[in-house]
C-alpha positions as CSV (number, residue, x, y, z in Angstrom):
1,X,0.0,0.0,0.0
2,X,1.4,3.2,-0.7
3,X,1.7,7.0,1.4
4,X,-1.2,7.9,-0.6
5,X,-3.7,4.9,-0.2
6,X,-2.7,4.9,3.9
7,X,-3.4,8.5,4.0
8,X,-6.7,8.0,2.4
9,X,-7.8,5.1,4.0
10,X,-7.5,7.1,7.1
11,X,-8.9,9.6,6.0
12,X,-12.0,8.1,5.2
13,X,-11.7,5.9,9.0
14,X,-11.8,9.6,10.6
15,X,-14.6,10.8,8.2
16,X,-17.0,7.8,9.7
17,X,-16.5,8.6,13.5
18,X,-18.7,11.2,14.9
19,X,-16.1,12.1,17.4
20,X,-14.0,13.7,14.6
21,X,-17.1,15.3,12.6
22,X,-20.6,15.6,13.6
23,X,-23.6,14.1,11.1
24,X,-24.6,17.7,11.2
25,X,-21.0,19.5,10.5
26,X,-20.4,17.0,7.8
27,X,-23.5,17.7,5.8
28,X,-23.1,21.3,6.1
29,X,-19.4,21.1,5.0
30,X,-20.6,19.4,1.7
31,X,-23.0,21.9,1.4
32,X,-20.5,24.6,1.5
33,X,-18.2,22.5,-0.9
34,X,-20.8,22.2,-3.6
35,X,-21.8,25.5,-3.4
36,X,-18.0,26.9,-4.4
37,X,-17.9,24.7,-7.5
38,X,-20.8,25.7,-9.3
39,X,-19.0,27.6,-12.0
40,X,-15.0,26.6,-11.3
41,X,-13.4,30.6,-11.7
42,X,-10.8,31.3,-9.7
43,X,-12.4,33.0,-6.8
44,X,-14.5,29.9,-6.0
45,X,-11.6,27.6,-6.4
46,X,-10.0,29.8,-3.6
47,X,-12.7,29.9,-1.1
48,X,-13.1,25.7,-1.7
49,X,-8.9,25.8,-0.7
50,X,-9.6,28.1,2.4
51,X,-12.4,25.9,3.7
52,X,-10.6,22.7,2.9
53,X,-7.2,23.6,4.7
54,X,-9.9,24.8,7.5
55,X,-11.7,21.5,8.2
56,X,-8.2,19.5,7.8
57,X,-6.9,22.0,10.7
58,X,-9.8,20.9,12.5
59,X,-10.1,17.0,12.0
60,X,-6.6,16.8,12.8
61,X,-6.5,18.9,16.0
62,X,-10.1,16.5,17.2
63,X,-8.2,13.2,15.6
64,X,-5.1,13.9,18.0
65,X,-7.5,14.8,20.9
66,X,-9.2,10.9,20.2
67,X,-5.6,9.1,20.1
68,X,-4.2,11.2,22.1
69,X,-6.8,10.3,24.7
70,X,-6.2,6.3,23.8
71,X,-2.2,6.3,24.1
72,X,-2.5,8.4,27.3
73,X,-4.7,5.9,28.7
74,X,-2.9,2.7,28.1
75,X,-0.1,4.5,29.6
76,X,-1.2,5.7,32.8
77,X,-3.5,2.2,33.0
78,X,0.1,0.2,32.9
79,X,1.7,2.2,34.9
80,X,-0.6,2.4,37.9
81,X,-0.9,-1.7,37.3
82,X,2.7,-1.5,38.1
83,X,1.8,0.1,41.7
84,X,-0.1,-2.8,44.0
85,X,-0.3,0.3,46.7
86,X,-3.2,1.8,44.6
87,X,-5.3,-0.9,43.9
88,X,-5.9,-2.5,47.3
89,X,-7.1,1.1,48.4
90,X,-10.7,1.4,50.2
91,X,-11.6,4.4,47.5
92,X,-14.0,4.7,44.7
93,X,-12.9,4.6,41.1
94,X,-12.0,8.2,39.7
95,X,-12.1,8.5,35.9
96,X,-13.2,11.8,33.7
97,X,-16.3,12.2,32.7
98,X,-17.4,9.8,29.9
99,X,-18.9,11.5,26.5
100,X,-21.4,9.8,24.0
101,X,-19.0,8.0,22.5
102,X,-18.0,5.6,25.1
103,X,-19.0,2.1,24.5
104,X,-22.2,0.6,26.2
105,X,-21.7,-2.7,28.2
106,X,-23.0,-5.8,25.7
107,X,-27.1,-5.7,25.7
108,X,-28.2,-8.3,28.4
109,X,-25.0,-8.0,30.7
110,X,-25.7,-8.2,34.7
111,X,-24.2,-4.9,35.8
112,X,-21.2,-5.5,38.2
113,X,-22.6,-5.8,42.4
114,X,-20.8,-2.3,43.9
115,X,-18.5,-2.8,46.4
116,X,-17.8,-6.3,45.4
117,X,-14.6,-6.7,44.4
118,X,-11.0,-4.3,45.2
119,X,-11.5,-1.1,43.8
120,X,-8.4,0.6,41.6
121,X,-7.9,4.0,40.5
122,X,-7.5,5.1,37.0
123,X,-7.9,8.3,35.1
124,X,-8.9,8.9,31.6
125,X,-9.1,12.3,29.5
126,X,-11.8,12.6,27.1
127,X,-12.7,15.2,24.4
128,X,-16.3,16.8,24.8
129,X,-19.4,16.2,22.3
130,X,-18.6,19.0,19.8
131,X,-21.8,20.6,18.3
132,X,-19.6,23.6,17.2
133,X,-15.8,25.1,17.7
134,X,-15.4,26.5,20.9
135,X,-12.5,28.9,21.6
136,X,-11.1,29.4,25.5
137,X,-10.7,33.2,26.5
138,X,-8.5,33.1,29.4
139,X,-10.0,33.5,32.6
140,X,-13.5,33.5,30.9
141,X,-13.6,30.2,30.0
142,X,-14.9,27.1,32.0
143,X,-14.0,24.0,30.4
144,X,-16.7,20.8,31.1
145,X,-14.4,18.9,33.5
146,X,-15.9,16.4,35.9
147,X,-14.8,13.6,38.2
148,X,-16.6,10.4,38.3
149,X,-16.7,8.4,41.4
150,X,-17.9,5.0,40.6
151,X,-19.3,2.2,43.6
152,X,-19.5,5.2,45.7
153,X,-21.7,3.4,48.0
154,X,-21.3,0.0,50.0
155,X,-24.3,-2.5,48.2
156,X,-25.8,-2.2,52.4
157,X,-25.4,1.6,52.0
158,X,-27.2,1.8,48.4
159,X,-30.2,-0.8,49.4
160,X,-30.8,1.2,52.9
161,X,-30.5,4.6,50.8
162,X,-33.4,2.8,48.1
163,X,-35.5,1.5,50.6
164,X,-35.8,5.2,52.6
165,X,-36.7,6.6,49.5
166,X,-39.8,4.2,48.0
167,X,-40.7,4.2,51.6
168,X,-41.1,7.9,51.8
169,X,-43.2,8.3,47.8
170,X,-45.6,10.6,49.4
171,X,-43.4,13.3,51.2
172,X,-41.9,14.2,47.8
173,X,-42.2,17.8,46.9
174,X,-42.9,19.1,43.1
175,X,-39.1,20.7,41.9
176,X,-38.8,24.2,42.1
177,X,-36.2,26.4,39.7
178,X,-34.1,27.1,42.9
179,X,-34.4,24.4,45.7
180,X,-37.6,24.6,47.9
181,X,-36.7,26.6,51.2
182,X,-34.0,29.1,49.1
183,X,-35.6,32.8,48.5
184,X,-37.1,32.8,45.1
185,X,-38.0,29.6,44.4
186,X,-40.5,28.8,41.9
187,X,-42.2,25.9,40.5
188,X,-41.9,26.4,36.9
189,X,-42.4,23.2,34.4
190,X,-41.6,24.9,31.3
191,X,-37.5,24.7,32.8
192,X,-37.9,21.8,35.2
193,X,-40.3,19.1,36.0
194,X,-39.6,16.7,38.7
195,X,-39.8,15.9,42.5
196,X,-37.7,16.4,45.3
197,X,-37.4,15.2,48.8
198,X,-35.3,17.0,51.1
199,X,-35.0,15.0,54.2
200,X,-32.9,12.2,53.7
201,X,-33.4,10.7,57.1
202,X,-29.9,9.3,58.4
203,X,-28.4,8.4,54.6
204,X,-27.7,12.5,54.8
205,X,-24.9,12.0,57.3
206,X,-23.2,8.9,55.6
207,X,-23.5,10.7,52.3
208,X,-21.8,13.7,53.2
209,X,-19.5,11.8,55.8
210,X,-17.9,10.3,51.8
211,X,-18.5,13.3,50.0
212,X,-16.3,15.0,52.5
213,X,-13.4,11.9,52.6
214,X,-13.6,12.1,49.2
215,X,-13.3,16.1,48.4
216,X,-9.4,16.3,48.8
217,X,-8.7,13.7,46.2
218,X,-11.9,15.3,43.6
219,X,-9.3,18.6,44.3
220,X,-6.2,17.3,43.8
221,X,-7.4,15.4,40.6
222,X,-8.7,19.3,39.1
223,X,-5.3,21.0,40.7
224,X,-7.3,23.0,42.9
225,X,-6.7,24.1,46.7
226,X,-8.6,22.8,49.3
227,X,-11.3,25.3,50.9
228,X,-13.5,26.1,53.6
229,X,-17.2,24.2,53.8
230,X,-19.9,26.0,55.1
231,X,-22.0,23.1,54.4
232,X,-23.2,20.5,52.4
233,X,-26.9,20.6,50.6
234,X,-28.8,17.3,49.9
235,X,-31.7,16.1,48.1
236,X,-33.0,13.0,46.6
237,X,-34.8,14.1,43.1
238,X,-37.4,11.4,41.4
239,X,-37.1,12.1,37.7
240,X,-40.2,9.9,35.7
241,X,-41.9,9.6,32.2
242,X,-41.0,13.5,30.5
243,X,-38.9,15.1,33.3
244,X,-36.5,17.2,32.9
245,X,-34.4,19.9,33.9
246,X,-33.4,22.5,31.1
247,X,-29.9,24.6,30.8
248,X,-29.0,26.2,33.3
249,X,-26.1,27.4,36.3
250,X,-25.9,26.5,40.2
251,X,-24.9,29.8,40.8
252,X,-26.8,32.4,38.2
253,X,-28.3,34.3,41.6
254,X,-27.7,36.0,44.9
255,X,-29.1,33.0,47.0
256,X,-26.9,30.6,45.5
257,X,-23.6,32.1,44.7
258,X,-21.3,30.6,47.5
259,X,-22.0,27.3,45.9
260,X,-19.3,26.1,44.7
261,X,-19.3,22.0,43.6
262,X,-21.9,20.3,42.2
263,X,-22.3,16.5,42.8
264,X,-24.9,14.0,41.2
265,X,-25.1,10.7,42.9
266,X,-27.3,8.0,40.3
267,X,-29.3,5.2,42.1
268,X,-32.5,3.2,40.5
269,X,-33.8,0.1,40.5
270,X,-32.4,-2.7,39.1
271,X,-33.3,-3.5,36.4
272,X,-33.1,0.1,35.1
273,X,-36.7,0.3,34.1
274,X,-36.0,4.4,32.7
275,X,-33.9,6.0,29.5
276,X,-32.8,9.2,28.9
277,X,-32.0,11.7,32.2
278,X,-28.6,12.2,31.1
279,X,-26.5,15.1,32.5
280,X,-25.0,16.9,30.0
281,X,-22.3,19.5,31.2
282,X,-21.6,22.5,29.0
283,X,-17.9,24.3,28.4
284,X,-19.1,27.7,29.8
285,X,-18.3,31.5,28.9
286,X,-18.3,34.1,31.3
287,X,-21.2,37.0,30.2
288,X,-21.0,39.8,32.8
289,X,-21.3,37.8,36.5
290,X,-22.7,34.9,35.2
291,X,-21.8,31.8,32.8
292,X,-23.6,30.4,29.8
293,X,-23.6,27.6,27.5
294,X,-21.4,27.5,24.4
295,X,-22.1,24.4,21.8
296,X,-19.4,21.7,23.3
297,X,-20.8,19.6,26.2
298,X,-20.4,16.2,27.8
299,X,-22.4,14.0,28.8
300,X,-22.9,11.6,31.4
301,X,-25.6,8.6,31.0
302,X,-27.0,7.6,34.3
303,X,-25.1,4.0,35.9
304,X,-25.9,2.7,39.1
305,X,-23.7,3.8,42.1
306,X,-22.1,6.4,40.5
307,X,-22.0,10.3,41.7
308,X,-20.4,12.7,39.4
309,X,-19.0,16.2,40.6
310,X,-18.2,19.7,39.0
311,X,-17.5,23.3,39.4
312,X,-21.5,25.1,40.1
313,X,-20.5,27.5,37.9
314,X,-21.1,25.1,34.9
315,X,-23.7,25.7,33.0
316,X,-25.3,21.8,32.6
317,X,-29.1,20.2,32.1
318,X,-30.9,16.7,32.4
319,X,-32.3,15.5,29.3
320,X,-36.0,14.3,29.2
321,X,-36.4,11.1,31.1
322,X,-38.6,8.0,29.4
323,X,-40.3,6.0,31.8
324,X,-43.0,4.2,30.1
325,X,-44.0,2.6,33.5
326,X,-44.9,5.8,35.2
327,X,-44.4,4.2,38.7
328,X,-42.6,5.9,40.8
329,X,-40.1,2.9,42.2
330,X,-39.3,2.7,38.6
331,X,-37.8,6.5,38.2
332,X,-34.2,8.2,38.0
333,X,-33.5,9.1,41.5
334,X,-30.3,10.9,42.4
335,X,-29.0,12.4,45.7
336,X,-27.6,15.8,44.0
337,X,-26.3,19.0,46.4
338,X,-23.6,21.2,46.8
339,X,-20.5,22.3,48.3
340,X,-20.8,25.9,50.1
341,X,-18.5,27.8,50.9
């Protein structure tokens, strides 16, 4: 095979994954490519060379972000095998968020028992879901980082933590815009439609007993300094058949402005009788005192045991839940708060 026929057999391997170039981005490229060769002058032929050295820049920079992510991996992977130390820790797995793209365990698979066997610690980068090309302004620029912290629970802890929640159905609450009891809550379903409960009984103290155990490592894993807690906010939401929770910040008002991480701990019956509820985390741009949405996000599909943290200040929603059921023992629940400062 020659430099030519490797070249374009990769080229057409990149062209076929998503992660390189949306469905979206790739028809409107073509598009944009037809469009300048309509008559062939010269003009044209030099707008078709400006857009094709553009989108070459641009596969390349997302195709070394892909296998960069891969050889980094496989590194690190063999080199903490090569520590024993790690892996007989008592800690949760830490990994990076995972996007769309990561595969989905075979159809009909048990999903592993938590706390079953010796937990190890691994770390993965990933690239965000790109709906667009985002550019990072310095200090106005919050990129979609997360830390995932899986079997975050004991399998005692998680079936105590289920049981308080089906047994207390009727004291949830309908989801306000803010949390109920903060100044300026509202019910509103056109931005958010589910149900809280904000008494967790005694699961609130061995939640936030791990939150806080965990925190220093969450830290040094972003490279940020420890801080002061003023406290720790809890709920359990129930998400069912249409909820949702639309775009939006922890920390876009007065009330709320000292919070400072975001965690999202995912629990349901098994089997998961629910689709959809995913938490997608936005890159965020700073406008005036508050941060919005640009088109790259990441997204995180709901897996038992698993709690997921990031900075408030990330703009991030909860796509709409199917539940064809309806019952409520069959719903997304989560244990979601904050970190105050």
């Amino acid at each position: 095979m020659t430099a030519r026929e490797m070249i374009d057999n990769l080229s057409g391997t990149l062209l076929c994954d998503e992660r390189i170039l949306s469905v979206p981005e790739k028809e409107l490229l073509a598009n944009l490519l037809r469009r300048t060769r309509t008559t062939g002058n010269a003009s044209e032929y030099a707008v078709t060379e400006a857009i094709t050295r553009t989108v070459g820049e641009i596969i390349a920079e997302r195709a070394l972000g892909v296998f960069g992510e891969s050889l980094s991996r496989q590194l690190l992977e063999q080199h903490l095998a090569a520590l024993p130390s790690l892996s007989n820790r008592n800690m949760p797995v830490i990994r990076a968020g995972a996007t769309p793209s990561t595969p989905a365990p075979p159809p009909g698979s048990a999903p592993r028992p938590p706390g079953t066997s010796p937990p190890s610690v691994s770390f993965a980068t990933t690239q965000p879901k790109t709906g667009g090309v985002a550019v990072a302004e310095a200090d106005n620029y919050l990129p979609a980082e997360c830390v995932v912290l899986d079997e975050f629970l004991t399998v005692t802890e998680l079936n105590q933590l289920r049981q308080f929640v089906f047994e207390n159905e009727m004291r949830f609450e309908m989801s306000e815009v803010l949390s109920p009891g903060v100044a300026g809550g509202a019910v509103d379903y056109e931005h958010r439609r589910s149900r809280v409960l904000l008494d967790l009984g005694g699961n609130e103290k061995m939640i936030t007993d791990r939150l806080r155990t965990c925190l220093p490592r969450v830290l040094q894993r972003w490279g940020r300094d420890t801080f002061s807690i003023s406290r720790i906010e809890t709920q359990v939401t129930a998400s069912n058949h249409g909820d949702y929770f639309h775009c939006h910040s922890e920390t876009g008002v007065e009330e709320v402005a000292d919070r400072e991480i975001t965690f999202v701990y995912f629990f349901h019956r098994e089997p998961k009788q629910f689709s959809g509820g995913d938490l997608r985390i936005y890159d965020s741009r700073r406008e005036n005192d508050n941060y919005i949405p640009t088109a790259n996000y990441r997204t995180i599909v709901p897996e038992q045991n698993q709690l997921v943290l990031f900075a408030s200040g990330l703009s991030h929603e909860i796509t709409p839940v199917e539940c064809p059921s309806g019952k409520f023992a069959d719903s997304r629940f989560t244990v979601n708060g904050w970190f105050r400062k």
